[in-house]
N, C-alpha and C positions, 0 to 999 in steps of 0.2 A: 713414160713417154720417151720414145727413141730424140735424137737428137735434132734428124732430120725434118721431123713430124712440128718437135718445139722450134727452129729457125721459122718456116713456114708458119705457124702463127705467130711469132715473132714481127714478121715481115707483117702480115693480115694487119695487125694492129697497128703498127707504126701508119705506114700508107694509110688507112679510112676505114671506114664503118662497111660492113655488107651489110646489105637489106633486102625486104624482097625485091628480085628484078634488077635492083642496082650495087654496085661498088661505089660507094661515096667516098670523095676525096676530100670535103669540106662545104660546110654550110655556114655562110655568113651574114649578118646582117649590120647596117651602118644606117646612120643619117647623109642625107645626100639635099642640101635644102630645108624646104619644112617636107621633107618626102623621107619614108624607109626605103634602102637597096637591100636586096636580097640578091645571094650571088652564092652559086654552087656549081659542083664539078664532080663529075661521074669520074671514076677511069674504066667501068665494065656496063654494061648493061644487056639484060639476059630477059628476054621472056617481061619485058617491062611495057606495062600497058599506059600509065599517066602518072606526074605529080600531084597533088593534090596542095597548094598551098592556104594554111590555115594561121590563121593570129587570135589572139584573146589577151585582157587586159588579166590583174591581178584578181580583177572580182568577178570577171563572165568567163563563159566558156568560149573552146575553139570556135569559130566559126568559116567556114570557106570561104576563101577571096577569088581562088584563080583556080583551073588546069594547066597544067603546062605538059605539052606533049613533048614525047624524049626526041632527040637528034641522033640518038646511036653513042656510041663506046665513045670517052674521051672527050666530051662535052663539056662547054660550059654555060651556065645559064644562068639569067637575070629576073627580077620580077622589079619595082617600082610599087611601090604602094602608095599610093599621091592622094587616099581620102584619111589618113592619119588628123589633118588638120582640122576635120569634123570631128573630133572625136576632143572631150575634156582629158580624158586619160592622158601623163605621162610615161606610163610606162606599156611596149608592147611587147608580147610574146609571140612569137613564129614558130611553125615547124613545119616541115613537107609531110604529107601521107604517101608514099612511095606506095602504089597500085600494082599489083603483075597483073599478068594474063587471065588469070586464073581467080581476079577478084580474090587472092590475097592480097598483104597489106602490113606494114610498118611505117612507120614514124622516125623522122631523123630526128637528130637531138634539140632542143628548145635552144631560140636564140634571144635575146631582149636587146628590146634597144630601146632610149629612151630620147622620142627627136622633140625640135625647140620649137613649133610652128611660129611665126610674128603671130602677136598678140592682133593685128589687123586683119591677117589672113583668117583667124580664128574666130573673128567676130562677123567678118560677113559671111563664113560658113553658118553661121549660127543665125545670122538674120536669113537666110538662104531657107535654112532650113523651118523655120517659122513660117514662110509663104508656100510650101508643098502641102 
């Protein structure tokens, strides 16, 4: 590999992940409350049709929360996850399914986060959910 070829992935790596449709800068996830934040940042996006955001505990699978439609190059983007506190689970998993045009498709990397709902908030989720 000439030298100029290895700087240039060099650089790739450092800066973020490609994917289809985007150049990801970072995907992060935090507690914000009894709420999950989700927060990422493009620096390219090419031929990018939708995010796709997905969470699953240790014992189920993905499942779809949201689309998130792209803003163009150099973006950044938020989600809120605020039914966390339904859920007995302490532990969540996230990841984007990054969509192109073209109905291809990757997945950015898994994030966990493990948020503290009150024990209050969690109970009338739970009586809530007995009366549907």
């Amino acid at each position: 590999m000439n030298n100029r070829l290895f700087g240039i992935l060099l650089v790739i790596s450092i800066l973020g992940t490609s994917f289809a449709g985007a150049f990801m800068e970072y995907f992060n996830g935090r507690t914000e409350g009894e709420n999950v934040k989700l927060e990422w940042k493009t620096n390219e996006e090419s031929n990018l049709k939708h995010f796709v955001i997905e969470r699953k505990t240790p014992q189920t699978s993905f499942i779809e929360l949201a689309t998130v439609s792209p803003k163009g190059s150099n973006s950044f983007y938020s989600y809120l996850d605020e039914s966390v506190y339904k859920s007995t689970n302490y532990i969540f998993i996230y990841r984007l399914k990054i969509v192109d045009k073209d109905q291809g498709f990757s997945y950015s990397r898994e994030v966990s986060v493990s948020p503290n709902p009150s024990d209050v908030k969690r109970t009338w989720g739970s009586i809530k959910a007995m009366f549907r």
